[in-house]
PDBQT receptor file of N, H, CA, C and O in Angstrom, charges set to zero:
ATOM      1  N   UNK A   1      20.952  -3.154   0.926  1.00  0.00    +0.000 N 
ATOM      2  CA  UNK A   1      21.350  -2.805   2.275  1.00  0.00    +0.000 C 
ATOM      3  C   UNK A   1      21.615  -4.075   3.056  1.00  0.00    +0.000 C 
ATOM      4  O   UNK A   1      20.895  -5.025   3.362  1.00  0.00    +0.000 OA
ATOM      5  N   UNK A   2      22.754  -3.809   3.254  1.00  0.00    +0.000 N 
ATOM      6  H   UNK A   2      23.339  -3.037   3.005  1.00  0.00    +0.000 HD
ATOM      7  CA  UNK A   2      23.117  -5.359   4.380  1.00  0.00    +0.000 C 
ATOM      8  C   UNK A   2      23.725  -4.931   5.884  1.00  0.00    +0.000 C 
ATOM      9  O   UNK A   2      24.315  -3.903   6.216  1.00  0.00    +0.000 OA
ATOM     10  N   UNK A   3      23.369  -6.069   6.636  1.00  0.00    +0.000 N 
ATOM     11  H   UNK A   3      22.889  -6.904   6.367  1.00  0.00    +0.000 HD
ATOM     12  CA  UNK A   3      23.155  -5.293   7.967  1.00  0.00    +0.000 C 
ATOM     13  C   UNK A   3      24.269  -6.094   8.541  1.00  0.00    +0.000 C 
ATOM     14  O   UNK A   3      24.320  -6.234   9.763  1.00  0.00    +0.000 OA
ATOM     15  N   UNK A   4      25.384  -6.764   7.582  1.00  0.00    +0.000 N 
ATOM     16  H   UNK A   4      25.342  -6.650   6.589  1.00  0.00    +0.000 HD
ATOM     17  CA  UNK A   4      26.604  -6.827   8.239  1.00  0.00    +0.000 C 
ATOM     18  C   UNK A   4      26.841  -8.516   8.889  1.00  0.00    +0.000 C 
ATOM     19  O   UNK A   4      27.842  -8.883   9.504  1.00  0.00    +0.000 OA
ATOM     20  N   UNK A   5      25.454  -9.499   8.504  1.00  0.00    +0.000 N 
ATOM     21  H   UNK A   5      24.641  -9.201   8.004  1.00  0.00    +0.000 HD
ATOM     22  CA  UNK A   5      25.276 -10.416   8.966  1.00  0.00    +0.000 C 
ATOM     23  C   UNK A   5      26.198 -11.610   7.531  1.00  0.00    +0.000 C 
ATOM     24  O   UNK A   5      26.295 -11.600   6.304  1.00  0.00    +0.000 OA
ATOM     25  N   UNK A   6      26.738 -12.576   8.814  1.00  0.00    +0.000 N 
ATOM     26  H   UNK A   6      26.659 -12.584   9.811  1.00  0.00    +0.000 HD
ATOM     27  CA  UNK A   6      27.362 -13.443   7.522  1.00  0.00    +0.000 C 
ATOM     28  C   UNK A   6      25.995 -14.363   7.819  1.00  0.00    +0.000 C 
ATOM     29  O   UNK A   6      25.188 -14.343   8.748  1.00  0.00    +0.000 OA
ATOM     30  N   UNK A   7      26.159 -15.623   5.948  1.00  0.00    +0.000 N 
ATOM     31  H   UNK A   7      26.815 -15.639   5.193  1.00  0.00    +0.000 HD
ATOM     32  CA  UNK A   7      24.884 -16.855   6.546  1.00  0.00    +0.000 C 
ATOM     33  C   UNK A   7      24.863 -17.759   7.220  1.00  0.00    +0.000 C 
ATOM     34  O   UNK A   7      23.957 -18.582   7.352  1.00  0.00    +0.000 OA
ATOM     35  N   UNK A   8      26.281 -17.687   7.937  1.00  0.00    +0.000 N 
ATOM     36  H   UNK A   8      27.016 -17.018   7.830  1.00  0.00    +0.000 HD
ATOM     37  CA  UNK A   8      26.884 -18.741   8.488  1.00  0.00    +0.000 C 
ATOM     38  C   UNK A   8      26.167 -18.328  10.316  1.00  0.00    +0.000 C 
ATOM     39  O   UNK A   8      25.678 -19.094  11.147  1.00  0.00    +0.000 OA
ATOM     40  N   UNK A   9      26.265 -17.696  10.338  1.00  0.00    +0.000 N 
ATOM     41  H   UNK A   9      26.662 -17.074   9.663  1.00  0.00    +0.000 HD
ATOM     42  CA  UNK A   9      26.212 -17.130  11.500  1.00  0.00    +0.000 C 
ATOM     43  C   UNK A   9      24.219 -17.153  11.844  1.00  0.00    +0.000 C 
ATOM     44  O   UNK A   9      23.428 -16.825  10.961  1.00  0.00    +0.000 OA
ATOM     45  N   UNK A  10      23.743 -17.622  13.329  1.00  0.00    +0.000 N 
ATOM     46  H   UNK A  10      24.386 -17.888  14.047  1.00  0.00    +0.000 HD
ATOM     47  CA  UNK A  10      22.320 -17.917  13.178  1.00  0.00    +0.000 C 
ATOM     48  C   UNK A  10      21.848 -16.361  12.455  1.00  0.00    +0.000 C 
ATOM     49  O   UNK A  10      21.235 -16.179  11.404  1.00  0.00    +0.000 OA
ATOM     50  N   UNK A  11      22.391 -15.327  13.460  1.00  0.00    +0.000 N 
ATOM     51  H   UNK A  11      22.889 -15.475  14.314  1.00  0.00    +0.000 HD
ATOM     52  CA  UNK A  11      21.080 -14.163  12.541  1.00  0.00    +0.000 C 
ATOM     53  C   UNK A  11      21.204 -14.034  11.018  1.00  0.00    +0.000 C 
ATOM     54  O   UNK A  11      20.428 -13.442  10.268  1.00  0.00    +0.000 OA
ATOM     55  N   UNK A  12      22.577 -14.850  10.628  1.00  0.00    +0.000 N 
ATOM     56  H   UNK A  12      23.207 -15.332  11.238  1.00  0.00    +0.000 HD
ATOM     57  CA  UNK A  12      22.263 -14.967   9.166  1.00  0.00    +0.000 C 
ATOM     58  C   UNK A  12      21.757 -15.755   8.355  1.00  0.00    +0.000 C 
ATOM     59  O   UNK A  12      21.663 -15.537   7.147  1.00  0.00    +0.000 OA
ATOM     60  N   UNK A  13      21.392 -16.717   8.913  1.00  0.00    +0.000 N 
ATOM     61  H   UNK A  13      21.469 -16.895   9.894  1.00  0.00    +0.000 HD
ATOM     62  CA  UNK A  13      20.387 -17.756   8.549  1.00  0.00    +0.000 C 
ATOM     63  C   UNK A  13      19.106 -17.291   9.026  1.00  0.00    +0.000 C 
ATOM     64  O   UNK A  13      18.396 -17.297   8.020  1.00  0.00    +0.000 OA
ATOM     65  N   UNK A  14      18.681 -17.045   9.631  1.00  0.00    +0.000 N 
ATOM     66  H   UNK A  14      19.257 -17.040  10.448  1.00  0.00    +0.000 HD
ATOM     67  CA  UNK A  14      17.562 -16.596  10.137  1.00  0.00    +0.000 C 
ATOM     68  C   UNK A  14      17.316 -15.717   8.839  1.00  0.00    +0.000 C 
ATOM     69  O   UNK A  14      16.596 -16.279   8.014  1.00  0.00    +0.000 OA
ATOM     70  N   UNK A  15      17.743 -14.520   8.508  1.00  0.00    +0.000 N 
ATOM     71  H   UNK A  15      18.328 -14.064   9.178  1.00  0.00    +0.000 HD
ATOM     72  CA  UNK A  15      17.405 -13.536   7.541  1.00  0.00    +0.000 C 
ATOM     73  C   UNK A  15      17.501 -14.282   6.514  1.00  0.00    +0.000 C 
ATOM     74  O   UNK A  15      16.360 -14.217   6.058  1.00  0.00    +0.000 OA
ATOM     75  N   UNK A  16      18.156 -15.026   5.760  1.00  0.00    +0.000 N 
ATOM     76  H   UNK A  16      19.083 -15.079   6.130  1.00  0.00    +0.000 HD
ATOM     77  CA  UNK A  16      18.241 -16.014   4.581  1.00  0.00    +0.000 C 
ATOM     78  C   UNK A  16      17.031 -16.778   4.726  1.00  0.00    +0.000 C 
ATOM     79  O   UNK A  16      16.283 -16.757   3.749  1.00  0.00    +0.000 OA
ATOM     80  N   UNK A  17      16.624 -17.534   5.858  1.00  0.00    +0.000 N 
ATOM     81  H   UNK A  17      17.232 -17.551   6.652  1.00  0.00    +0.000 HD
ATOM     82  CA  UNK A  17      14.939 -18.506   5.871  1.00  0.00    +0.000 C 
ATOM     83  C   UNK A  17      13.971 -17.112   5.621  1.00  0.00    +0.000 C 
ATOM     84  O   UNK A  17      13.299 -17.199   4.593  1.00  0.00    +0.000 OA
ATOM     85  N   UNK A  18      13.813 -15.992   6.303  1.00  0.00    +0.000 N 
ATOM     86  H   UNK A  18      14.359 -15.921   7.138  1.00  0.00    +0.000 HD
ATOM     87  CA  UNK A  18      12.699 -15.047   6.357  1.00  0.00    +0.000 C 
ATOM     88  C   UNK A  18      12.960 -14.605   4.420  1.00  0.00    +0.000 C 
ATOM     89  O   UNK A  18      12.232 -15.023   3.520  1.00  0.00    +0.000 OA
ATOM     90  N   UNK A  19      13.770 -13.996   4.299  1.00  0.00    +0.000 N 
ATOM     91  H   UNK A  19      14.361 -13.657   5.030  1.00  0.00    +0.000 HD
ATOM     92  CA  UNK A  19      13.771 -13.653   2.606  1.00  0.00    +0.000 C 
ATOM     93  C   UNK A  19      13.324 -14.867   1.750  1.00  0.00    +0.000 C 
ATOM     94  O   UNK A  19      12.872 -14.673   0.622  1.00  0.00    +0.000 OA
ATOM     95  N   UNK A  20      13.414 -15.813   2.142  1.00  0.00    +0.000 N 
ATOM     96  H   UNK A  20      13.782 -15.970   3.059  1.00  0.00    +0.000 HD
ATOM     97  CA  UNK A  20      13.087 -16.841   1.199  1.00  0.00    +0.000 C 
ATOM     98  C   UNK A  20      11.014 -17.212   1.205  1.00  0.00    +0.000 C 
ATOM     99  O   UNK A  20      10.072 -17.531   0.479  1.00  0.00    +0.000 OA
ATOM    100  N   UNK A  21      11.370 -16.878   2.520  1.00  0.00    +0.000 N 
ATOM    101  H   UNK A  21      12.135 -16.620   3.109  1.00  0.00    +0.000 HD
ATOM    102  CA  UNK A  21       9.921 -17.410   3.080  1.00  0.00    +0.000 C 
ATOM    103  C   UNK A  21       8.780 -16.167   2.312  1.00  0.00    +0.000 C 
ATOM    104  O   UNK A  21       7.636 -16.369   1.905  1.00  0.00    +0.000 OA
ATOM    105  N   UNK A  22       9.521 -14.959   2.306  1.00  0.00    +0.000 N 
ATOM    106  H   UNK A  22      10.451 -14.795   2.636  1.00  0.00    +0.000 HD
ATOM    107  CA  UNK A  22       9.103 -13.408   1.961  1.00  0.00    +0.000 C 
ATOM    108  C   UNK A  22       8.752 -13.738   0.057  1.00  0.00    +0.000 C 
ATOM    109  O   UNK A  22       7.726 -13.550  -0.596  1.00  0.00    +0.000 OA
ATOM    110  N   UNK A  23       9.725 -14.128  -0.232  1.00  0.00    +0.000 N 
ATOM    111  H   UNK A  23      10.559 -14.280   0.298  1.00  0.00    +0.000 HD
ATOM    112  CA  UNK A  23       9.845 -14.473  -2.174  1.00  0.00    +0.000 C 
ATOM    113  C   UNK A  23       9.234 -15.472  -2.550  1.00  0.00    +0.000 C 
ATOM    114  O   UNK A  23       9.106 -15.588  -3.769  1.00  0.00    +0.000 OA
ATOM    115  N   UNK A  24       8.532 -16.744  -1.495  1.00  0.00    +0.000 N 
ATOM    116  H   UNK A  24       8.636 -16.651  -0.505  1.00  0.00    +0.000 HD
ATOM    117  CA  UNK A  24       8.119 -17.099  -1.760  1.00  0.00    +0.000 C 
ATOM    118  C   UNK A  24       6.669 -16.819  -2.127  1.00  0.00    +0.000 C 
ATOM    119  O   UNK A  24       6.080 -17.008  -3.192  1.00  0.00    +0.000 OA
ATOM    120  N   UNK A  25       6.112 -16.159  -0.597  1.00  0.00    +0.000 N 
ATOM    121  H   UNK A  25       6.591 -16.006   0.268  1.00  0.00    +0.000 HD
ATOM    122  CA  UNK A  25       4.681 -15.685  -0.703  1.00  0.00    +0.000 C 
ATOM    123  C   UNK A  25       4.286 -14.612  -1.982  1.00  0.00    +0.000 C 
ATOM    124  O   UNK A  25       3.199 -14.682  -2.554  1.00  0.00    +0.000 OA
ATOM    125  N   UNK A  26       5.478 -13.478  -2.386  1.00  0.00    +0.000 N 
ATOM    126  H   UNK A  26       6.361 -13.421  -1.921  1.00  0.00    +0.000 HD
ATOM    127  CA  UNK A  26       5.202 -13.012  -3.479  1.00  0.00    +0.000 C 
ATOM    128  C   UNK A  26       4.894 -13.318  -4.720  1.00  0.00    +0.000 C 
ATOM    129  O   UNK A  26       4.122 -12.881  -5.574  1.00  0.00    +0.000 OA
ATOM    130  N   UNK A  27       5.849 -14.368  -4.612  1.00  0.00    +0.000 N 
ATOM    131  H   UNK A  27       6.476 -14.723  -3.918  1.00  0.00    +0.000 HD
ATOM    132  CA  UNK A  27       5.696 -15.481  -6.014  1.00  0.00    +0.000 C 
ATOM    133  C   UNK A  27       4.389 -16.036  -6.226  1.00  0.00    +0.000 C 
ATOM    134  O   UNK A  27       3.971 -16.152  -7.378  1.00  0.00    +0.000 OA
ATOM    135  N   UNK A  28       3.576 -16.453  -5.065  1.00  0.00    +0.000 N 
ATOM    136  H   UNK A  28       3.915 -16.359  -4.129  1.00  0.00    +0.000 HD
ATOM    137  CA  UNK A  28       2.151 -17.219  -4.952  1.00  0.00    +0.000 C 
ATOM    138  C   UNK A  28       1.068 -16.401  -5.827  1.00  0.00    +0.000 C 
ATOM    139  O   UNK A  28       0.812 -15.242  -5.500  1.00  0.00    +0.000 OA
ATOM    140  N   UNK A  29       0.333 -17.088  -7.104  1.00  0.00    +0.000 N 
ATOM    141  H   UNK A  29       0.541 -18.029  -7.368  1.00  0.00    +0.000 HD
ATOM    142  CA  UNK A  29      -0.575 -16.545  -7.804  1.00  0.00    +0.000 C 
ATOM    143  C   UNK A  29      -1.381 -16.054  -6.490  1.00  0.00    +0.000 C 
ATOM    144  O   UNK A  29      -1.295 -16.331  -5.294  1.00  0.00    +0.000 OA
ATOM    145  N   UNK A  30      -2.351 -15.044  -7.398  1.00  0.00    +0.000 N 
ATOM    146  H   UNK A  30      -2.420 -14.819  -8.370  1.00  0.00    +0.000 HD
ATOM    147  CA  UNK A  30      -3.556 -14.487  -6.407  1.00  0.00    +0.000 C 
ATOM    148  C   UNK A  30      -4.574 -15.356  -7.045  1.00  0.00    +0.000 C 
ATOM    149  O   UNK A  30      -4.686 -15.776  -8.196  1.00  0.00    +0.000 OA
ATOM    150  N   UNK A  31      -5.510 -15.555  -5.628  1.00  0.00    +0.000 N 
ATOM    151  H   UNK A  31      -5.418 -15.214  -4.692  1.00  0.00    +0.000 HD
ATOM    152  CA  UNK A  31      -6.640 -16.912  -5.793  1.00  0.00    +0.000 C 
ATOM    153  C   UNK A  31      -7.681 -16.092  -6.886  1.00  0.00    +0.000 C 
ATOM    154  O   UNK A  31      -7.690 -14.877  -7.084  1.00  0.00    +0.000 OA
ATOM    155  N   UNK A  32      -8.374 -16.908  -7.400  1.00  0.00    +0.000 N 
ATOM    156  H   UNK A  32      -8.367 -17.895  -7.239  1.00  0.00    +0.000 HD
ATOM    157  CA  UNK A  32      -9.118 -16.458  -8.355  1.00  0.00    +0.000 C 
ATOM    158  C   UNK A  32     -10.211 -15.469  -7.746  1.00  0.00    +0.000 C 
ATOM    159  O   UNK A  32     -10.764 -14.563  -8.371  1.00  0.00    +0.000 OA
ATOM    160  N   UNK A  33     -10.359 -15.711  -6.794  1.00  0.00    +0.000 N 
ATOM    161  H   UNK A  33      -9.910 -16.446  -6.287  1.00  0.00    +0.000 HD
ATOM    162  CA  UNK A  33     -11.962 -15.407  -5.987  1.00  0.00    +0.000 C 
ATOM    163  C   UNK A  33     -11.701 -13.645  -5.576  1.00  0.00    +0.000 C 
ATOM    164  O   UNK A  33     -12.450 -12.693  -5.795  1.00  0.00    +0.000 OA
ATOM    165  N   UNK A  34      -9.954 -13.691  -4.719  1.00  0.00    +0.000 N 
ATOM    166  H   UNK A  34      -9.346 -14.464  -4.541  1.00  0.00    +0.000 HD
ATOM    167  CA  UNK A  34     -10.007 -12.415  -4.912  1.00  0.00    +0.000 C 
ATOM    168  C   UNK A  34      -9.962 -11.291  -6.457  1.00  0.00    +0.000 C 
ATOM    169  O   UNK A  34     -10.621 -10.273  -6.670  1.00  0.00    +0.000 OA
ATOM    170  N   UNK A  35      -8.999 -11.922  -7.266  1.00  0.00    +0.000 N 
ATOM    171  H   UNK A  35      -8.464 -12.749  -7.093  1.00  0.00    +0.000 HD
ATOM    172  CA  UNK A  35      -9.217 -11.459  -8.399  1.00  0.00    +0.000 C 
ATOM    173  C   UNK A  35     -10.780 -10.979  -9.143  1.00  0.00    +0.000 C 
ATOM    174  O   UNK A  35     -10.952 -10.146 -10.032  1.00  0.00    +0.000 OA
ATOM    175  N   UNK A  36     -11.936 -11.939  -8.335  1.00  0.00    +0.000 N 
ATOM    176  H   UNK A  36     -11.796 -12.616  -7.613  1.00  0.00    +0.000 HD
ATOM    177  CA  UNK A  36     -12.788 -11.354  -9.213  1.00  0.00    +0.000 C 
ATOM    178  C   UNK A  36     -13.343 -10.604  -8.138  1.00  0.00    +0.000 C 
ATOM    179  O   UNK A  36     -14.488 -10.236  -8.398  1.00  0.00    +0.000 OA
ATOM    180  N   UNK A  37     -12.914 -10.241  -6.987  1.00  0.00    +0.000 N 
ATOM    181  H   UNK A  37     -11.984 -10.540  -6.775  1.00  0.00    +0.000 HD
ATOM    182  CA  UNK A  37     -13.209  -9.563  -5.669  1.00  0.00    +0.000 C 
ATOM    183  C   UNK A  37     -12.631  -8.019  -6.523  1.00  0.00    +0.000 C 
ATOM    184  O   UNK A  37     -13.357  -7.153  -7.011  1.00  0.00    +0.000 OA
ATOM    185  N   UNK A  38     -11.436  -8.042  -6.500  1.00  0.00    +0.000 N 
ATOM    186  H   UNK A  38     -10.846  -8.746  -6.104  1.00  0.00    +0.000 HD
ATOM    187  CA  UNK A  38     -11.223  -6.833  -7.309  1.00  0.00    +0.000 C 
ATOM    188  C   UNK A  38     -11.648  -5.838  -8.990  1.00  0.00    +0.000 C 
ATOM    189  O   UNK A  38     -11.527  -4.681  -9.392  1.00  0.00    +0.000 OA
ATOM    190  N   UNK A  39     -12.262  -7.366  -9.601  1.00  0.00    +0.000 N 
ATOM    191  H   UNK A  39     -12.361  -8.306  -9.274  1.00  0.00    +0.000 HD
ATOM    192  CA  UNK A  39     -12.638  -6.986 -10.765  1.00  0.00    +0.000 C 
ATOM    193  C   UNK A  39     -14.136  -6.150 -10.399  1.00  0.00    +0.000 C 
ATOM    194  O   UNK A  39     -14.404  -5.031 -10.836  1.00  0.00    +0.000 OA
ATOM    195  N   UNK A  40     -15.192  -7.119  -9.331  1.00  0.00    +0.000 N 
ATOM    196  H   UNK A  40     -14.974  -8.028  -8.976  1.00  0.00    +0.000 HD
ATOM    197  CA  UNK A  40     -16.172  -6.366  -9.057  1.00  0.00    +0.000 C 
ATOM    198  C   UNK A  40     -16.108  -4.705  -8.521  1.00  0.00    +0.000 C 
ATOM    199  O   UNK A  40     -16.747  -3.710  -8.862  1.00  0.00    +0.000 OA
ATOM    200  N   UNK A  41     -15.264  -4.880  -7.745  1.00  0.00    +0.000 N 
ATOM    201  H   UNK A  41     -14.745  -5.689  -7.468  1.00  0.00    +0.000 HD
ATOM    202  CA  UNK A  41     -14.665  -3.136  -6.857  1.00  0.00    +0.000 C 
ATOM    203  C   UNK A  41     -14.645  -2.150  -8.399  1.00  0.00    +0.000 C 
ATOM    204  O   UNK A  41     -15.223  -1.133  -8.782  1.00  0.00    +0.000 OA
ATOM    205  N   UNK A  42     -13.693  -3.052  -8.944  1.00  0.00    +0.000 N 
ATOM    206  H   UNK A  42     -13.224  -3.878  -8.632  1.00  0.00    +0.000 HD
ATOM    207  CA  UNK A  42     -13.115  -2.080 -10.096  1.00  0.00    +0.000 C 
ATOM    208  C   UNK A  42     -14.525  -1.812 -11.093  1.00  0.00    +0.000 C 
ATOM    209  O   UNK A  42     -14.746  -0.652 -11.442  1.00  0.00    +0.000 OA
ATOM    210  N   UNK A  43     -15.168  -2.569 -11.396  1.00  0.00    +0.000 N 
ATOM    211  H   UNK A  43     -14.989  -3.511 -11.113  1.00  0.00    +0.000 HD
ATOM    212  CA  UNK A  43     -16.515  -2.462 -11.947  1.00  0.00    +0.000 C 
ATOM    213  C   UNK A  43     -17.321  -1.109 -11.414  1.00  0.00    +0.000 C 
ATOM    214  O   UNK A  43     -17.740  -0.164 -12.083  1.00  0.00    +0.000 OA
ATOM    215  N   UNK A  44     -17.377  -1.287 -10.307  1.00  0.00    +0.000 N 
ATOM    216  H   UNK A  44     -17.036  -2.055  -9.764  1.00  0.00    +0.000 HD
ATOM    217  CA  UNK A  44     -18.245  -0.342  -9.338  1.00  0.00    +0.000 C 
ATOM    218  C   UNK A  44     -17.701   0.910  -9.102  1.00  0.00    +0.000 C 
ATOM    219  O   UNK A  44     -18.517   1.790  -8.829  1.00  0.00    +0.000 OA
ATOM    220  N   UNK A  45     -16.358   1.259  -9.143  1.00  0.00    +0.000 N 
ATOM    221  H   UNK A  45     -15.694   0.545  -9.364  1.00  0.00    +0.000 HD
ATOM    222  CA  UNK A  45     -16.175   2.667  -9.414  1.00  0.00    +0.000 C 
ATOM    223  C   UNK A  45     -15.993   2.559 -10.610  1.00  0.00    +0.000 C 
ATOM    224  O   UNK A  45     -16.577   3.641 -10.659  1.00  0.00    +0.000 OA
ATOM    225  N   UNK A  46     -15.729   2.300 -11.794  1.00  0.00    +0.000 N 
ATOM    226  H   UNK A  46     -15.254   1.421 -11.755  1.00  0.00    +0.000 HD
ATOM    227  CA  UNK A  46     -16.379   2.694 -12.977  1.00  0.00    +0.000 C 
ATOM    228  C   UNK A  46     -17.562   3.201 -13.762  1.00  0.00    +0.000 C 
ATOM    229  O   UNK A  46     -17.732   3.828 -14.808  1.00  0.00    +0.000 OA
ATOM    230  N   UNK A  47     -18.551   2.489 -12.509  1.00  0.00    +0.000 N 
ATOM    231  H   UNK A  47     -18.413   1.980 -11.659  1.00  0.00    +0.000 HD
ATOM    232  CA  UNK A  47     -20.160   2.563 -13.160  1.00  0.00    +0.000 C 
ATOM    233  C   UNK A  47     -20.471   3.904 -11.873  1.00  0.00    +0.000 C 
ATOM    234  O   UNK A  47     -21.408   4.616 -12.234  1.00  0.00    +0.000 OA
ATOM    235  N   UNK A  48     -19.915   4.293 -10.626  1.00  0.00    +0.000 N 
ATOM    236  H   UNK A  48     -19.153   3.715 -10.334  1.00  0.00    +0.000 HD
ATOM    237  CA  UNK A  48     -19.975   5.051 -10.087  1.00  0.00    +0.000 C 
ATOM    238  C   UNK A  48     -19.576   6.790 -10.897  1.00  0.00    +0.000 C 
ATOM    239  O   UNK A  48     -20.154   7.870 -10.774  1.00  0.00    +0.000 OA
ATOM    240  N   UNK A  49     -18.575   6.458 -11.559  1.00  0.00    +0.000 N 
ATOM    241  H   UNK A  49     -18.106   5.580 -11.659  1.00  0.00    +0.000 HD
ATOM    242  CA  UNK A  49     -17.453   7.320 -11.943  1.00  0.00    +0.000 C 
ATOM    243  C   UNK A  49     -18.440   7.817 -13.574  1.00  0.00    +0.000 C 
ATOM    244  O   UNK A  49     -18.292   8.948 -14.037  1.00  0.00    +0.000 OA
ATOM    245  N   UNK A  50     -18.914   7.296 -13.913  1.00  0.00    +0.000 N 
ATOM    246  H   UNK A  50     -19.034   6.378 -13.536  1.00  0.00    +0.000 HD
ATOM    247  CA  UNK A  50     -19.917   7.248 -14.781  1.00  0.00    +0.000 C 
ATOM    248  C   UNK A  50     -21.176   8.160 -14.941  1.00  0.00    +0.000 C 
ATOM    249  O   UNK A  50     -21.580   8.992 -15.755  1.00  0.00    +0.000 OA
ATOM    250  N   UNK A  51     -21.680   7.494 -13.545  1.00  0.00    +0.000 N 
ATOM    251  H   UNK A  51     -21.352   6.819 -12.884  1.00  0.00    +0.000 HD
ATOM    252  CA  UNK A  51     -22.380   8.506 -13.283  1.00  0.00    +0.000 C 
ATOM    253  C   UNK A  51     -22.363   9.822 -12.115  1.00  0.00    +0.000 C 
ATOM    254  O   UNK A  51     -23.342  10.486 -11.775  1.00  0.00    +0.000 OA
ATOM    255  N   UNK A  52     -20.982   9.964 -11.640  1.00  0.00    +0.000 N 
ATOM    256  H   UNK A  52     -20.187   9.425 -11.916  1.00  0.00    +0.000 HD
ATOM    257  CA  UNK A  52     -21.449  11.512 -11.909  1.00  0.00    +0.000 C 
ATOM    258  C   UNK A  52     -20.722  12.321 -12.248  1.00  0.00    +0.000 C 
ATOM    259  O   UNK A  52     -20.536  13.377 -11.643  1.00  0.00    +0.000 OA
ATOM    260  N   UNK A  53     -19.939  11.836 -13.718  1.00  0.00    +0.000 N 
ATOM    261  H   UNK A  53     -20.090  10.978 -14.210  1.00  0.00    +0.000 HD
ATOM    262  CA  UNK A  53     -19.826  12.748 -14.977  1.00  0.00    +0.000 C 
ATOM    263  C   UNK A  53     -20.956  12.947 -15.572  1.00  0.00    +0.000 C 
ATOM    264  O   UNK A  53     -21.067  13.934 -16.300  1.00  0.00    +0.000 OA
ATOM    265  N   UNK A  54     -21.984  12.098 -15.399  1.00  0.00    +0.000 N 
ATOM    266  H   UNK A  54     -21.894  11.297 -14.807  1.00  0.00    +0.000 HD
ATOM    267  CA  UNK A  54     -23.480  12.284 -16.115  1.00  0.00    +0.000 C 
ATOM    268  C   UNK A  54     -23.744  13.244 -15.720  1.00  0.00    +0.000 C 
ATOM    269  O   UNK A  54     -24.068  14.088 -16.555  1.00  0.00    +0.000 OA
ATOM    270  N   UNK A  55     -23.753  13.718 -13.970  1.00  0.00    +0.000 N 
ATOM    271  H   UNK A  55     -23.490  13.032 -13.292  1.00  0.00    +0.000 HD
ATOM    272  CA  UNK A  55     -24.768  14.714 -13.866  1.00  0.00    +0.000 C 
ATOM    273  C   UNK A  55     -24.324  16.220 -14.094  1.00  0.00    +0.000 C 
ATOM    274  O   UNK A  55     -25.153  17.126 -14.018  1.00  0.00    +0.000 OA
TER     275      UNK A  55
């Protein structure tokens, strides 16, 4: 979807810096700390989920 902007033009530079700025942050590994932030979560409804199929 294009909203009709050339890059020449500021709002088209503007949208060209923000998309770049956008692909960049996606690109950025996730820090380790959250990763094991999520491994613990994920742990804990497992061992939740566990037990109460037990009961």
């Amino acid at each position: 979807m294009t909203l009709g902007h050339s890059k020449s033009s500021p709002r088209g530079e503007i949208d060209a810096n923000l998309k770049k700025v956008f692909q960049t942050t996606l690109d950025e590994d996730i820090p380790d700390r959250f990763k094991d932030l999520l491994k613990q979560l994920k742990d804990q409804q497992v061992a939740v989920g566990s037990e109460e199929n037990g009961k």
